[in-house]
NUZA-940373 format. One record per residue (C-alpha): residue number from 0; residue in three letters; x, y, z. Coordinates in pm, whole numbers, always signed. Example, Ala and Ser with C-alpha at 12.3 -4.5 7.8 and 13.67 -1.06 7.14 Angstrom:
ATOM     k     r        u        v        w
ATOM     0   ALA    +1230     -450     +780
ATOM     1   SER    +1367     -106     +714
This chain:
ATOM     k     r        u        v        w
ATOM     0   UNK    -5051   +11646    +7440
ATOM     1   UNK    -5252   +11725    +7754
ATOM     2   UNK    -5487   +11993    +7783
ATOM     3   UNK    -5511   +12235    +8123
ATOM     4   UNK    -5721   +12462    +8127
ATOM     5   UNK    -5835   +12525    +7789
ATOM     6   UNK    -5436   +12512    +7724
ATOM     7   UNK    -5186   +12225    +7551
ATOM     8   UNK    -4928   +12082    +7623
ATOM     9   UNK    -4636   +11862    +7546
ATOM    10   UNK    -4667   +11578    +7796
ATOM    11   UNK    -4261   +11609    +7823
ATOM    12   UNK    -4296   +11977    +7929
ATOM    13   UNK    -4551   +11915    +8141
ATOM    14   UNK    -4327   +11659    +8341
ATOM    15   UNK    -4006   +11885    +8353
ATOM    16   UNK    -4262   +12170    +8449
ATOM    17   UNK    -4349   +11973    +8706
ATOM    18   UNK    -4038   +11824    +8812
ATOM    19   UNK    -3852   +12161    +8837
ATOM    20   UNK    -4170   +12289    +9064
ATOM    21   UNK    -4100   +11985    +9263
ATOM    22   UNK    -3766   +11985    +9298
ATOM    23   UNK    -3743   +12384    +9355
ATOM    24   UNK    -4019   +12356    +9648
ATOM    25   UNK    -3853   +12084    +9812
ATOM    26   UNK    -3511   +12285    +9802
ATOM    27   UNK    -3685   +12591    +9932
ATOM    28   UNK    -3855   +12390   +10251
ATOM    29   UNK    -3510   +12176   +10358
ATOM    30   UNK    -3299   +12536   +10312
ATOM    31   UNK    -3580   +12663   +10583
ATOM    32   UNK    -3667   +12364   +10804
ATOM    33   UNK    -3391   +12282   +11045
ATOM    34   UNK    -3348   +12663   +11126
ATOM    35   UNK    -3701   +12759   +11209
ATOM    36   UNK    -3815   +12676   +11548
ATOM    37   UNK    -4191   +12541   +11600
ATOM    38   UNK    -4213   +12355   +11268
ATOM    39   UNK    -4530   +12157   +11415
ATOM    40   UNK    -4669   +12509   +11484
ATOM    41   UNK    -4967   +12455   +11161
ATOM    42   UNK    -4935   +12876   +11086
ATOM    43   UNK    -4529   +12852   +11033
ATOM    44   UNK    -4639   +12503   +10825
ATOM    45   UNK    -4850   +12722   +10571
ATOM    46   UNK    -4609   +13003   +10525
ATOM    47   UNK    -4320   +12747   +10508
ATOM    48   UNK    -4501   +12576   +10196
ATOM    49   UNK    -4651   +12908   +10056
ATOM    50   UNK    -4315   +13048   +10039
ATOM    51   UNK    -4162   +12726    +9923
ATOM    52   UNK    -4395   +12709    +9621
ATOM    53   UNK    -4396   +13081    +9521
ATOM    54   UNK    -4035   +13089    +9499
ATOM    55   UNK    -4026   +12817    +9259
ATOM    56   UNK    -4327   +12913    +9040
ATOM    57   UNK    -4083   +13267    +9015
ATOM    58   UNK    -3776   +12985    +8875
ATOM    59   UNK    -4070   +12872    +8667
ATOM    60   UNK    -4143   +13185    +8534
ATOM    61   UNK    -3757   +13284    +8438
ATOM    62   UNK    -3694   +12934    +8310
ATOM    63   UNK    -3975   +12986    +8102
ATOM    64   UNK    -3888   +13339    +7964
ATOM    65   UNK    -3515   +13233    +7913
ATOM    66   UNK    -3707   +12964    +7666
ATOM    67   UNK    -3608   +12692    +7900
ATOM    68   UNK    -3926   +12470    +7831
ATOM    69   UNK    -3859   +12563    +7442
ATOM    70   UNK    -3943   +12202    +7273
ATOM    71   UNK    -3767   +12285    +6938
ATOM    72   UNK    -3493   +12543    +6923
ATOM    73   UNK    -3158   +12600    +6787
ATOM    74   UNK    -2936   +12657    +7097
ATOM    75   UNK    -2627   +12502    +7180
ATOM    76   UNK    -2524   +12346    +7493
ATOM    77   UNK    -2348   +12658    +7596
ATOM    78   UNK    -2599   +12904    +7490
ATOM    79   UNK    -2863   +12705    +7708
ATOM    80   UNK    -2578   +12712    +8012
ATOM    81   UNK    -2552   +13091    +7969
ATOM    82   UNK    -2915   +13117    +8022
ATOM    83   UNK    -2911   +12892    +8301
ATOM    84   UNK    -2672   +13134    +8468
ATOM    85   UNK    -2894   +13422    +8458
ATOM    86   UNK    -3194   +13239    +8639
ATOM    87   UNK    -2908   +13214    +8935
ATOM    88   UNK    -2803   +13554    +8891
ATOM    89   UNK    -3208   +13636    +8887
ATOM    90   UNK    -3250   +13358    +9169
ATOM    91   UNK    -3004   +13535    +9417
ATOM    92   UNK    -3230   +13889    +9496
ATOM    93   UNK    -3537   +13629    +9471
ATOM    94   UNK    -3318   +13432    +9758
ATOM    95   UNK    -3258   +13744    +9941
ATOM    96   UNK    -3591   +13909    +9946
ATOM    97   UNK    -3715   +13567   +10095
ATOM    98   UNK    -3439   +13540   +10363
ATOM    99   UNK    -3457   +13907   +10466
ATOM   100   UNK    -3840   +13963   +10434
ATOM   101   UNK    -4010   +13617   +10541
ATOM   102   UNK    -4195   +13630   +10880
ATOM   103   UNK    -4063   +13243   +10956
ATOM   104   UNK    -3711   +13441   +11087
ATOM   105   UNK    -3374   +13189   +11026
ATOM   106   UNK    -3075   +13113   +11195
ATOM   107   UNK    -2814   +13085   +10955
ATOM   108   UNK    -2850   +13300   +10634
ATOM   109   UNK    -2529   +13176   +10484
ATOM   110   UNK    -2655   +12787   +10520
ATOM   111   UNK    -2981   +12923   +10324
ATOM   112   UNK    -2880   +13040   +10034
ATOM   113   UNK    -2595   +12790    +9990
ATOM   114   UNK    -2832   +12492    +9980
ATOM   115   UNK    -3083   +12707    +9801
ATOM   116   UNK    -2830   +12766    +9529
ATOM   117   UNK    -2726   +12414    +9513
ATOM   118   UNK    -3064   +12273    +9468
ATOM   119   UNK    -3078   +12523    +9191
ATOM   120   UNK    -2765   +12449    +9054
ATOM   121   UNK    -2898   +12072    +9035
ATOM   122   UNK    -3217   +12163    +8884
ATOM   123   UNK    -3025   +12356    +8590
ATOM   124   UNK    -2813   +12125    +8544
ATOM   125   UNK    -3098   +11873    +8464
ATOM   126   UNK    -3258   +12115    +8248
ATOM   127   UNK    -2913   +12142    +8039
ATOM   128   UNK    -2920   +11747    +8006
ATOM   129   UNK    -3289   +11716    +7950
ATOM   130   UNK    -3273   +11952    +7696
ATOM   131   UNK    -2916   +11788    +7506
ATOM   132   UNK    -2837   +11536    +7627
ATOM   133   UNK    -3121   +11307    +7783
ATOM   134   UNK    -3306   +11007    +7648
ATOM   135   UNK    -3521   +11090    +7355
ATOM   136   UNK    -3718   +10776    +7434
ATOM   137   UNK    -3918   +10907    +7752
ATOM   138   UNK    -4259   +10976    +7664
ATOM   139   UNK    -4226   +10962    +7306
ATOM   140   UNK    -4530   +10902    +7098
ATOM   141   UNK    -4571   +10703    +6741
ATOM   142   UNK    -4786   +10872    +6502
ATOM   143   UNK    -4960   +10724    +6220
ATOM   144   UNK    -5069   +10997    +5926
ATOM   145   UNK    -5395   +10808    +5748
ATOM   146   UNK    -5373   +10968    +5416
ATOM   147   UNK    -5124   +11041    +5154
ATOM   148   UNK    -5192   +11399    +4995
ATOM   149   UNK    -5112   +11713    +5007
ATOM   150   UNK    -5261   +11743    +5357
ATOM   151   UNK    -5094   +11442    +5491
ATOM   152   UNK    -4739   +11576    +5356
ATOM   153   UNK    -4791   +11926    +5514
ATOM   154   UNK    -4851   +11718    +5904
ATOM   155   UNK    -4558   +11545    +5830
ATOM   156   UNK    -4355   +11838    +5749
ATOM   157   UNK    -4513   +11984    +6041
ATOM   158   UNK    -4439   +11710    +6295
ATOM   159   UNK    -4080   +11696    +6195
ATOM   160   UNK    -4062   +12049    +6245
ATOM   161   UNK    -4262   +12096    +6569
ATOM   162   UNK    -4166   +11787    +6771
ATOM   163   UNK    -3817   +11623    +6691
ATOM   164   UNK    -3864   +11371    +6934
ATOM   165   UNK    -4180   +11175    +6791
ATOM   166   UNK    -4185   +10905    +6567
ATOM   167   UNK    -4344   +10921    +6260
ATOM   168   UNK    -4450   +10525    +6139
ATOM   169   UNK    -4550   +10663    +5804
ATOM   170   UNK    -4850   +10727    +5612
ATOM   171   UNK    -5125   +10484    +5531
ATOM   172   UNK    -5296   +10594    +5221
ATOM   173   UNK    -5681   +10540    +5158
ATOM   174   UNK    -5826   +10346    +4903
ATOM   175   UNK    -5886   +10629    +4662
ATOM   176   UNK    -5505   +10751    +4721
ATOM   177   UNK    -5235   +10671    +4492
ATOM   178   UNK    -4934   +10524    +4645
ATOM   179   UNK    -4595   +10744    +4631
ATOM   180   UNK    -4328   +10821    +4868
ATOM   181   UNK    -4381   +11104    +5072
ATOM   182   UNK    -4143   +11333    +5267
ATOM   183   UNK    -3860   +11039    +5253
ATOM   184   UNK    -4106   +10820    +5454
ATOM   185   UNK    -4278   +10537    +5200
ATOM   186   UNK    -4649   +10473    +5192
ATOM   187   UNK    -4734   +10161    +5439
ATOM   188   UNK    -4822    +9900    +5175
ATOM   189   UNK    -5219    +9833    +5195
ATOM   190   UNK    -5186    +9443    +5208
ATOM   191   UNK    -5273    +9462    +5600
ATOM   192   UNK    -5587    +9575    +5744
ATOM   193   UNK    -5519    +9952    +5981
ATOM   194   UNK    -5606    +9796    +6239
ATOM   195   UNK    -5308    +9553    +6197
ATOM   196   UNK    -5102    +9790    +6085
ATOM   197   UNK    -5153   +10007    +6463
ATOM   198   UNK    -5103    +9691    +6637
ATOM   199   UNK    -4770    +9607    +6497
ATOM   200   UNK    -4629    +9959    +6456
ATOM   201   UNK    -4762    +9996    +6828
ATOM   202   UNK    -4925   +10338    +6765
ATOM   203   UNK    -5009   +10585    +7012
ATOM   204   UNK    -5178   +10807    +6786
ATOM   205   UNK    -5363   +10872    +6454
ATOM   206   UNK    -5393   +11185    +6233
ATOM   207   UNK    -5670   +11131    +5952
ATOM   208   UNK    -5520   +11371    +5667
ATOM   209   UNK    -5802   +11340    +5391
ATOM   210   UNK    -5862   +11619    +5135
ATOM   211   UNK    -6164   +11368    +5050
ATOM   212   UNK    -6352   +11187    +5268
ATOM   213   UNK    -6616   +11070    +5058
ATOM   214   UNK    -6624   +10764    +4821
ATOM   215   UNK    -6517   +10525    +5085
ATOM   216   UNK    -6198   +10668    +5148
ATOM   217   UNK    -6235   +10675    +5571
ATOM   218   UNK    -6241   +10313    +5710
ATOM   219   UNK    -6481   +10436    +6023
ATOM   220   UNK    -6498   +10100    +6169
ATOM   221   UNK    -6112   +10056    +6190
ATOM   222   UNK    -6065   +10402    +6332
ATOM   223   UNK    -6325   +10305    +6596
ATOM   224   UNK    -6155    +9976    +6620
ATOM   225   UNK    -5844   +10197    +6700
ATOM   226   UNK    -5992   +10431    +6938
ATOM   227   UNK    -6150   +10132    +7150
ATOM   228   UNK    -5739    +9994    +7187
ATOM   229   UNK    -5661   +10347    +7347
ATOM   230   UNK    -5511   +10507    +7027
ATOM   231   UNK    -5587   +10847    +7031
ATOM   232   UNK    -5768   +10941    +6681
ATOM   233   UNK    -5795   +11342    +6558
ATOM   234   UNK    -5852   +11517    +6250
ATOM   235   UNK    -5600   +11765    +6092
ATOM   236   UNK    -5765   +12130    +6244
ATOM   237   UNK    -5757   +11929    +6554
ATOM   238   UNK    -5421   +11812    +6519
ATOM   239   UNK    -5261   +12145    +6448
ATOM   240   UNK    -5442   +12316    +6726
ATOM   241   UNK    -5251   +12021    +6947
ATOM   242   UNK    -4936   +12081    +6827
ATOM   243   UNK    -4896   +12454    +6688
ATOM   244   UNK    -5162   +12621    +6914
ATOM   245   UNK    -5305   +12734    +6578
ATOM   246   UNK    -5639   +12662    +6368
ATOM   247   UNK    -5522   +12682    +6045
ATOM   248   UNK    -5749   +12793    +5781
ATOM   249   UNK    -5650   +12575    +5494
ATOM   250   UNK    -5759   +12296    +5731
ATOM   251   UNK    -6032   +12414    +5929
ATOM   252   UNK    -6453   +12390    +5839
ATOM   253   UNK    -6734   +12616    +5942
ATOM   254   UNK    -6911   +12285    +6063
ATOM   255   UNK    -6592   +12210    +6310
ATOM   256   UNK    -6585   +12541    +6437
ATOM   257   UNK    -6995   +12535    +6514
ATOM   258   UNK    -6970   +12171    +6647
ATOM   259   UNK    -6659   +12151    +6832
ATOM   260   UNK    -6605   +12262    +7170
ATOM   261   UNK    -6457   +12565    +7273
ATOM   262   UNK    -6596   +12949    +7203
ATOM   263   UNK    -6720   +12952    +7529
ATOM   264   UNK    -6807   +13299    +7596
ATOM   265   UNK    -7005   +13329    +7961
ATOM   266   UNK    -7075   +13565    +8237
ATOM   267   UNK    -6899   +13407    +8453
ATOM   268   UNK    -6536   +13443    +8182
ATOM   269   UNK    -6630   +13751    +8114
ATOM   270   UNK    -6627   +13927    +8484
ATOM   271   UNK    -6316   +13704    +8595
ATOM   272   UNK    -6148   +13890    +8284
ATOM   273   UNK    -6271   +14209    +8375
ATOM   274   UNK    -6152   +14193    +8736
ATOM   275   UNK    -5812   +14039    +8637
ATOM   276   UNK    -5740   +14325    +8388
ATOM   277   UNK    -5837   +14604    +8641
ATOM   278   UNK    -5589   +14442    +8932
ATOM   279   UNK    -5313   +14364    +8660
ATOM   280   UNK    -5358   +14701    +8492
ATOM   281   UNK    -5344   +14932    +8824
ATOM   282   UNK    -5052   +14745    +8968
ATOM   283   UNK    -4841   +14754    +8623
ATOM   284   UNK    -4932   +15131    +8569
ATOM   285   UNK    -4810   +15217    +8941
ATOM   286   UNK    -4495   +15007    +8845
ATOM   287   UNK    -4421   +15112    +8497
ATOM   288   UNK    -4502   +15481    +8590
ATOM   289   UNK    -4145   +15584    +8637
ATOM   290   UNK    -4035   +15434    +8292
ATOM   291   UNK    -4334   +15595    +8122
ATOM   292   UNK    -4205   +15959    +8247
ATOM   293   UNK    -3810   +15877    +8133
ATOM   294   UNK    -3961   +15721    +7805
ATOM   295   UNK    -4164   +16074    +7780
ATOM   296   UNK    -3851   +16263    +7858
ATOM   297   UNK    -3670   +16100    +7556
ATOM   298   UNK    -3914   +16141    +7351
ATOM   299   UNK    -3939   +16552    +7382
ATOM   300   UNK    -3576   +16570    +7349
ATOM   301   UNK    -3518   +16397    +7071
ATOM   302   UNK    -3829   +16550    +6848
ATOM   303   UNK    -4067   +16772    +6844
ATOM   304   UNK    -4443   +16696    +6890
ATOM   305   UNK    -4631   +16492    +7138
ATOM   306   UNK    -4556   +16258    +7368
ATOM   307   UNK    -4812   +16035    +7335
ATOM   308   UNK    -4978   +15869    +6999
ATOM   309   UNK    -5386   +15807    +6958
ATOM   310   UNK    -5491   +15643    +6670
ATOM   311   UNK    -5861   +15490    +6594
ATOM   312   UNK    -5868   +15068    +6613
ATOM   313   UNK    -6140   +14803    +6575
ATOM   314   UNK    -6258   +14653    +6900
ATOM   315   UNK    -6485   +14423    +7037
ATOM   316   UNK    -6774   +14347    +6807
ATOM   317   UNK    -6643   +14594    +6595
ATOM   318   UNK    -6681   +14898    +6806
ATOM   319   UNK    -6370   +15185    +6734
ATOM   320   UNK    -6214   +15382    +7002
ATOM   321   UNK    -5883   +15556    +7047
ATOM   322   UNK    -5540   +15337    +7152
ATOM   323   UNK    -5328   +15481    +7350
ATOM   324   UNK    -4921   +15464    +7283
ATOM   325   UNK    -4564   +15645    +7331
ATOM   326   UNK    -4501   +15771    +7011
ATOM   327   UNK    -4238   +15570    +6778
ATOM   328   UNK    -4266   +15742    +6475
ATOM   329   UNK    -4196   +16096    +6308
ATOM   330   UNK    -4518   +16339    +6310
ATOM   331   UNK    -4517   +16342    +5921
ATOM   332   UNK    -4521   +15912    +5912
ATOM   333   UNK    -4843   +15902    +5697
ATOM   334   UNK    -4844   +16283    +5545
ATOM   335   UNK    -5013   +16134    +5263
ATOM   336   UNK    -5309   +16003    +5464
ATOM   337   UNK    -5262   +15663    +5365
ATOM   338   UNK    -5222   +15372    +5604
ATOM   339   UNK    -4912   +15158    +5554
ATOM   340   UNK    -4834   +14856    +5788
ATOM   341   UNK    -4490   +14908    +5992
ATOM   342   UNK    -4204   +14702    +5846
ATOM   343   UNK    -3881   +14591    +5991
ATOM   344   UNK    -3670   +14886    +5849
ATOM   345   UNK    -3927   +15136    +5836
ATOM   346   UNK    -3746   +15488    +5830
ATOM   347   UNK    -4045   +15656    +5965
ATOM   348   UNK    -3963   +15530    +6321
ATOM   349   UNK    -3695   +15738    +6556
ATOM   350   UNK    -3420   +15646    +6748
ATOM   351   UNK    -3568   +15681    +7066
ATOM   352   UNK    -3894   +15488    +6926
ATOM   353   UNK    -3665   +15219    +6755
ATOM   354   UNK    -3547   +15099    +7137
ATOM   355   UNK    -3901   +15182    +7287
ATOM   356   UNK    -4027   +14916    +7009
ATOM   357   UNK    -3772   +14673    +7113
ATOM   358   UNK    -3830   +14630    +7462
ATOM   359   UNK    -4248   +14732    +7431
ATOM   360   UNK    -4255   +14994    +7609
ATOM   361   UNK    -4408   +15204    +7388
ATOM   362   UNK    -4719   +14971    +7435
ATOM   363   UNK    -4761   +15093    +7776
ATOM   364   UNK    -4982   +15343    +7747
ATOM   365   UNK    -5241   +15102    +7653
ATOM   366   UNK    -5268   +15004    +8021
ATOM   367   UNK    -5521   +15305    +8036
ATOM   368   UNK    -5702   +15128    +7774
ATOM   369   UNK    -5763   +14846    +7955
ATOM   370   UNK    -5840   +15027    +8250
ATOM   371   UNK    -6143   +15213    +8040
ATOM   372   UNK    -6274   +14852    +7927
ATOM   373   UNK    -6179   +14935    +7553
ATOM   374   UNK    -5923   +14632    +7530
ATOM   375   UNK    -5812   +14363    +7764
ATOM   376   UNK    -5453   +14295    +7857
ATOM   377   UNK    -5446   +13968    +7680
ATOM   378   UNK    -5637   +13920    +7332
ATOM   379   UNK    -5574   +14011    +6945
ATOM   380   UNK    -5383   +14265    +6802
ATOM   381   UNK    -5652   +14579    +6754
ATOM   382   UNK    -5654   +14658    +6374
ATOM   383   UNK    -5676   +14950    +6217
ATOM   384   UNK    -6043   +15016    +6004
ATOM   385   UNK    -5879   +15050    +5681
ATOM   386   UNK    -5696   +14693    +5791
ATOM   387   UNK    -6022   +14530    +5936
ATOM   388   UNK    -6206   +14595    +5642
ATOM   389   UNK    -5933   +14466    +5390
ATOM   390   UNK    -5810   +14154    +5602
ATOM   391   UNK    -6218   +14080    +5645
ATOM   392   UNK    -6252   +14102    +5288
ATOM   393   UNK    -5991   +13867    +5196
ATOM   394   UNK    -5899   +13631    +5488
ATOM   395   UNK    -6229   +13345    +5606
ATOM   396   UNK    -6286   +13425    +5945
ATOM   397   UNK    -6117   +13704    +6005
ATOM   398   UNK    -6413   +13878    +6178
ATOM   399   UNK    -6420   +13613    +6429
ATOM   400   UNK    -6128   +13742    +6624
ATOM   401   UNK    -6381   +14084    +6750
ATOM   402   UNK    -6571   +13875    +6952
ATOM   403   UNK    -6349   +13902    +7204
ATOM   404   UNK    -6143   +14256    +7348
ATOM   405   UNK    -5837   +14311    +7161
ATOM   406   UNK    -5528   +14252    +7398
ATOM   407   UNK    -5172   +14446    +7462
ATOM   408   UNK    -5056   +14135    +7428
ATOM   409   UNK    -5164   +13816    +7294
ATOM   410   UNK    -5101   +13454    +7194
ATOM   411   UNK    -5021   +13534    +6787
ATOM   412   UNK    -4843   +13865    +6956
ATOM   413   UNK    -4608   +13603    +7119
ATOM   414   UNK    -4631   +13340    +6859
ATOM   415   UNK    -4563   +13549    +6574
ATOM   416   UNK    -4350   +13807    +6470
ATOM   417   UNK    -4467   +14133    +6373
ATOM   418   UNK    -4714   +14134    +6057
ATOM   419   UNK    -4645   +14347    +5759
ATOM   420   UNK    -4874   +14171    +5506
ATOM   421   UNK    -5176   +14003    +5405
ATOM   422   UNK    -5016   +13666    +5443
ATOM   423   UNK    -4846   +13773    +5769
ATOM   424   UNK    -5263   +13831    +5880
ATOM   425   UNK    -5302   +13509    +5787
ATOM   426   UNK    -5035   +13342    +5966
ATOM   427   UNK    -5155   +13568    +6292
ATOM   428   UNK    -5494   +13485    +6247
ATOM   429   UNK    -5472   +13131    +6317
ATOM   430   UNK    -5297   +13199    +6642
ATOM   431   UNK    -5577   +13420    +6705
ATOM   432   UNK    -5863   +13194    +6653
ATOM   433   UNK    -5723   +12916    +6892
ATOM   434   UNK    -5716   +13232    +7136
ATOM   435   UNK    -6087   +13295    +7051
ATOM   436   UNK    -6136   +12929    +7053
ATOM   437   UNK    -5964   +12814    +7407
ATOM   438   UNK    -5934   +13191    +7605
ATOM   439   UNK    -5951   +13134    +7958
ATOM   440   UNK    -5756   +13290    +8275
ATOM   441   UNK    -5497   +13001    +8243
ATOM   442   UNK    -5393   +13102    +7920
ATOM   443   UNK    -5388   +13420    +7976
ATOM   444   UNK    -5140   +13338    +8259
ATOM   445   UNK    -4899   +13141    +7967
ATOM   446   UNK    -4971   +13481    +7724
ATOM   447   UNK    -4832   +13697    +8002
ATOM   448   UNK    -4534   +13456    +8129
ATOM   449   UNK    -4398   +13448    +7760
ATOM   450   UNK    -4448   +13792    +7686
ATOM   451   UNK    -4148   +13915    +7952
ATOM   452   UNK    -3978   +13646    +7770
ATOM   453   UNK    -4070   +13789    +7427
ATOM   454   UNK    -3956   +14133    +7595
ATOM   455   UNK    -3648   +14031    +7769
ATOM   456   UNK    -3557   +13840    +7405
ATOM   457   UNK    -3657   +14143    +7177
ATOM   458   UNK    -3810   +13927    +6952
ATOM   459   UNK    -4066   +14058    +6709
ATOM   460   UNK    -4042   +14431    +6734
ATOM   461   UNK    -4046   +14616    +6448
C-alpha cells in the first residue's frame, strides 16, 4: 500500500491511475500539437499541457465512478466493456467542449477527436485486460500472518477477500499458540527460526496477529531482524486501516489511537476546509438549483405538506442544529413520536421520495448547511440525539467521530450501505474513525469522486 496524502492505496491502482493519466495526457497533447501554430510560443505550451491533463483527470474521474479502479468486484468481462463504453460516450461532449471552447484554435476537428478517441479506445482496452485478463504477478506482495488465533484467521479471511491477487505464505504461530490448520492454509512448522522462514518464503510483508502479546509470545528481535531486510512489519489496527480504510474496533487500543499518528486537527486544516466547503457549496447550489425546484414540484403534487424536511442532529463536539432535506417520507412517519432508523422497505417513504433517495437528491438541501458552517460537505453521517446517545452508550468510541463536522457525504457514506442497526453503527463507525483519523483535502477529493459514482450506481439508498 502507499499512502498520499493521509490516503491508501493499492500500489497496482496507483500504477494504472497513473498510467491512464499518462497515457490520456499524452493522447490529448499529439491530438493538439501538429495543428496549433506557435507550439514554441511558452503561453500556448501551458494551456496545451493544462488542457491535456484536465481532460484526463475528467477520464479519471468517470473511470473511477464506473468502478474502473475497483480491486475486487464481481463483473464480467462484458459488464466491465459496457462501462468502458459509457466513459466514450461521456468522453465525446468532454472532446467537444475542448475542441470548440479551447483558446489554442485547431485546424482539423475531425483529425482531433479521431485520435482522441483512439487513444481512449487503447486506454480502455487496457483497463479491460488489466482488470481480466493481465498478469496477476505484477506487483504482487507475500504476506506472512505471525500468529494463529482468532485474530490471525479473521486477516486471512480478510486478505482473501480484499486483495485476490496477494499471496498469503501462511501463518507462523507463536510459542504460546497451538498449532492447527487455519483457513485451508497449515501453520508454518516452528523448526526454523522467522527470520529464516521470511528469507526463504521471500516475504514482503508481516502482519503480527496476537490476541496475547505477553509471556514471550512476540520474538521482537526477529521482527526487527525483519524490518532491517526491508520487510514491512504492522500490527492488525494498522493492517486493516491499510487494506479496508477502516479501524476496526475489535482490533484497535486506546494506547494506538493516543500514540499513533494521525488526528491531526490544526488551523491551518481547519480554514482550508472551511474555504473548500464555501466554493464547493455555492457552485453546487447554483448548479443543482434547477433540480431542487423540479424535485419541489414533485413533491407538492404528489402529497400534501412541505417541501422541505428539518429535523434536529448531533454536530461537531456535540452541538445540535437543524438539517436541512427534500422530504422522502409521509407527514405522519413517526406519529408516535418515536425515532425508528429508515430500512430498505420502509413504507413510510413516497414514491417521489423513493427515487429522490436513490439518486441523493433529497440530500441537497444540506448544501445550505454547509454554507451556515453547521456541517461540512465531507465528514460523518449527523445522528440523531436519541441515536447519539444510544450508539455512545453501547459502541467504544463512538463519540470520537464529533470532533470533526458531520459531512453530506462521507467515507463510511460511500463505504457502507445505509445503516439500520446497532451493528450496522458499528460497521460505519470504523469507516468513520479512519476519516477522523486521516481527514485531509485529498481525501476529501476521493470521498467526493466516489460519491457521483455511488450516485450514478444507486448504491446504498434506502
Amino acid at each position: 500500500m502507499i499512502k498520499i496524502f493521509n490516503c491508501y492505496f493499492h500500489k497496482r491502482t496507483f500504477f494504472h491511475i497513473l498510467l491512464d493519466l499518462g497515457l490520456v495526457s499524452f493522447t490529448v497533447v499529439v491530438a493538439i500539437l501538429y495543428q496549433v501554430a506557435g507550439v514554441g510560443n511558452q503561453p500556448v505550451v501551458s494551456i496545451l499541457w493544462t488542457t491535456a491533463v484536465l481532460f484526463a483527470l475528467a477520464i479519471l474521474l468517470i473511470n473511477s465512478s464506473l468502478g474502473l479502479y475497483d480491486r475486487v468486484h464481481s463483473r464480467t468481462v462484458s459488464q466491465t466493456s459496457a462501462r468502458g463504453a459509457i466513459v466514450l460516450l461521456l468522453a465525446l461532449p468532454l472532446s467537444y467542449g475542448i475542441f470548440h471552447l479551447s483558446p489554442v484554435k485547431l485546424q482539423n476537428g475531425k483529425v482531433f477527436m479521431l485520435v482522441l478517441l483512439g487513444g481512449l479506445i487503447i486506454m480502455l482496452m487496457h483497463r479491460i485486460y488489466a482488470t481480466h485478463i493481465g498478469p496477476r504477478a505484477l506487483i504482487r506482495q507475500r504476506v506472512l500472518i505471525y500468529g494463529s488465533g482468532k485474530g490471525a484467521r479473521l486477516v486471512g479471511q480478510t486478505l482473501k477477500k480484499s486483495d485476490p491477487n496477494v499471496d498469503l505464505v501462511g501463518y507462523y504461530a507463536s510459542p504460546n499458540e497451538v498449532v492447527t490448520e487455519v483457513s485451508g492454509w497449515a501453520v508454518l512448522p516452528r523448526d526454523k527460526s522467522l527470520t529464516d522462514v521470511v528469507q526463504q518464503a521471500r516475504v514482503d510483508e508481516i502482519v503480527v496477529a496476537l490476541t496475547e502479546r505477553r509471556g514471550g509470545s512476540m520474538p521482537m528481535r526477529e521482527l526487527l531482524d525483519c524490518k532491517l531486510q526491508g520487510v514491512r512489519v504492522v500490527d492488525t489496527a494498522t493492517y486493516f486501516e491499510m487494506t479496508l480504510g477502516q479501524i476496526r474496533l475489535d482490533s484497535v487500543s486506546a494506547g494506538w489511537l493516543i500514540f499513533g499518528e494521525g488526528f491531526d486537527q490544526g488551523v491551518m486544516r481547519t480554514i482550508t476546509k472551511r474555504l473548500f466547503d464555501i466554493v464547493c457549496a455555492s457552485v453546487l447550489t447554483v448548479v443543482a438549483s434547477p433540480i431542487l425546484l423540479v424535485a419541489a414540484v414533485l413533491i407538492r403534487l404528489e402529497s400534501a405538506g412541505p417541501i422541505l424536511y428539518r429535523q434536529e442532529r448531533v454536530g461537531l463536539n456535540g452541538r445540535l442544529f437543524s438539517v436541512v432535506k427534500l422530504r422522502s417520507m409521509r407527514t405522519d412517519a413517526e406519529k408516535d413520536g418515536k425515532p425508528v432508523w429508515a430500512s430498505a422497505t420502509d413504507s413510510r417513504v413516497t414514491r417521489v421520495g423513493r427515487w429522490l433517495r436513490k439518486v441523493r437528491i433529497d440530500e441537497l438541501p444540506q448544501l445550505f448547511n454547509v454554507l451556515r458552517g453547521d456541517m461540512s460537505l465531507v465528514g460523518p453521517r449527523p445522528e440523531r440525539p436519541f441515536f447519539v446517545d444510544k450508539l455512545t452508550q453501547e459502541i467504544p468510541y463512538f463519540a470520537v467521530r464529533q470532533s470533526v463536522k458531520p459531512g453530506v457525504t462521507g467515507w463510511a457514506q460511500v463505504r457502507y450501505h445505509y445503516g439500520a442497526s446497532v451493528e450496522d453503527a458499528v460497521e460505519k463507525l470504523q469507516y468513520d474513525l479512519y476519516y477522523v483519523k486521516n481527514h485531509s483535502l485529498f481525501l476529501d477529493l476521493v470521498v467526493l469522486f466516489e460519491t457521483v459514482g455511488v450516485v450514478l450506481m444507486g448504491k446504498g439508498a434506502q
